[in-house]
N, C-alpha and C positions, 0 to 999 in steps of 0.2 A: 776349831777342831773338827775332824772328818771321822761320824761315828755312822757302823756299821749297825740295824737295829736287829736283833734275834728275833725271830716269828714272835715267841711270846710277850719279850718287851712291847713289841709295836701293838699285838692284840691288847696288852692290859694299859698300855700308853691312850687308843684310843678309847677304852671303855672307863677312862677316866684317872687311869695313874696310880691307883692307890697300893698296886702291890708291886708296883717299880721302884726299885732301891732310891736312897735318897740320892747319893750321887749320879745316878742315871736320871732319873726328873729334872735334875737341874742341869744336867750338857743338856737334853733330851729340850727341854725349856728354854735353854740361853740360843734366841733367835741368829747370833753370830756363828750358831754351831752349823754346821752341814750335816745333815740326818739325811741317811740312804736305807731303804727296804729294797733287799733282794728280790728279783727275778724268782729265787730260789723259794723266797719265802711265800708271793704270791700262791706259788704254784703247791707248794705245803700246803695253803689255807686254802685253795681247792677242794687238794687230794682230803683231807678232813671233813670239810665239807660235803663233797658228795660220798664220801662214809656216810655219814650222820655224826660224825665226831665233834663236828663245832655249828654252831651254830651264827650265822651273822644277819644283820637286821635289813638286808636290802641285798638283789643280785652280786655276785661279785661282780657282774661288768661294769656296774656304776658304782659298787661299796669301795672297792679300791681306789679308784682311781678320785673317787671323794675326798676318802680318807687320807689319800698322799696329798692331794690341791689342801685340806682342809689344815691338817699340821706344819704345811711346809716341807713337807718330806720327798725327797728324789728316789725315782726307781733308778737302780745299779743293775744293768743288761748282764746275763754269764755271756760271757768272751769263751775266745778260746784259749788264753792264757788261764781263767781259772779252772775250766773242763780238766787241761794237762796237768794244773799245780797239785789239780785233786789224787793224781796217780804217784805223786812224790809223799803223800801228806802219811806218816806212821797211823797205825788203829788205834790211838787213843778214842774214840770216838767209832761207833759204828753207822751214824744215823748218814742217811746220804744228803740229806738238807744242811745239818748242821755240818757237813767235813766240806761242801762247799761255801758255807759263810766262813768257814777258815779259810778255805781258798782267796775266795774275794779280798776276806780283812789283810790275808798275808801279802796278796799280789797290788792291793790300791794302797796299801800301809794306811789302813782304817784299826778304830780302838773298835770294839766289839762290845756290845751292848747287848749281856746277858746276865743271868742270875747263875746260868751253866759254870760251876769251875773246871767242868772236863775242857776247856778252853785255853785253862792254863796251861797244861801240857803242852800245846803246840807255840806258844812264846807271842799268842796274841795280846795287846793290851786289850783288860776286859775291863770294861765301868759297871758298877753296881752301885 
């Protein structure tokens, strides 16, 4: 299975799991699964970041790219197929992070790994 992870799955994935649904720990865990973090969401956990909105335990120039080597996790590039699908996609959703992880999960046909139901709306598979 090819799952897509939402900013906040991957943030509480690595701070140890315990507020990731149970069916999501366990694709999120079964080392046959393919686990991808967005582009989009790097840059989410930036933009928070240099808020003061989140806080992480090391640079992001190294905390990232750890955190993907450390779980197994692949970064997912935005194309310009998911830039354009972003212009088709209805406002269920206003946030511009999450309307391109729908873009992605709709255009690589990835399940979407979030706690978010506004998800459902656009006919992604979501894993919780």
């Amino acid at each position: 299975m090819r799952v897509l992870l939402d900013t906040h799955a991957f943030l509480w994935w690595i701070a140890g799991g315990e507020r990731v649904g149970a069916e999501a720990r366990t694709t999120i865990g079964d080392r046959d699964n393919e686990c991808l973090l967005s582009l989009a969401s790097c840059w989410e956990i930036s933009v928070k970041v240099s808020l003061g909105k989140l806080k992480v335990d090391a640079d992001l120039d190294s905390f990232l790219p750890e955190q993907l080597a450390a779980n197994g996790f692949r970064l997912l590039p935005i194309g310009l197929r998911h830039a354009t699908r972003v212009a088709r996609l209805p406002f269920h959703h206003r946030d511009p992070f999450d309307r391109m992880l729908v873009a992605q999960a709709l255009e690589e046909r990835l399940a979407l790994v979030s706690c978010d139901e506004v998800f459902d709306a656009y006919g992604v598979e979501r894993v919780w």
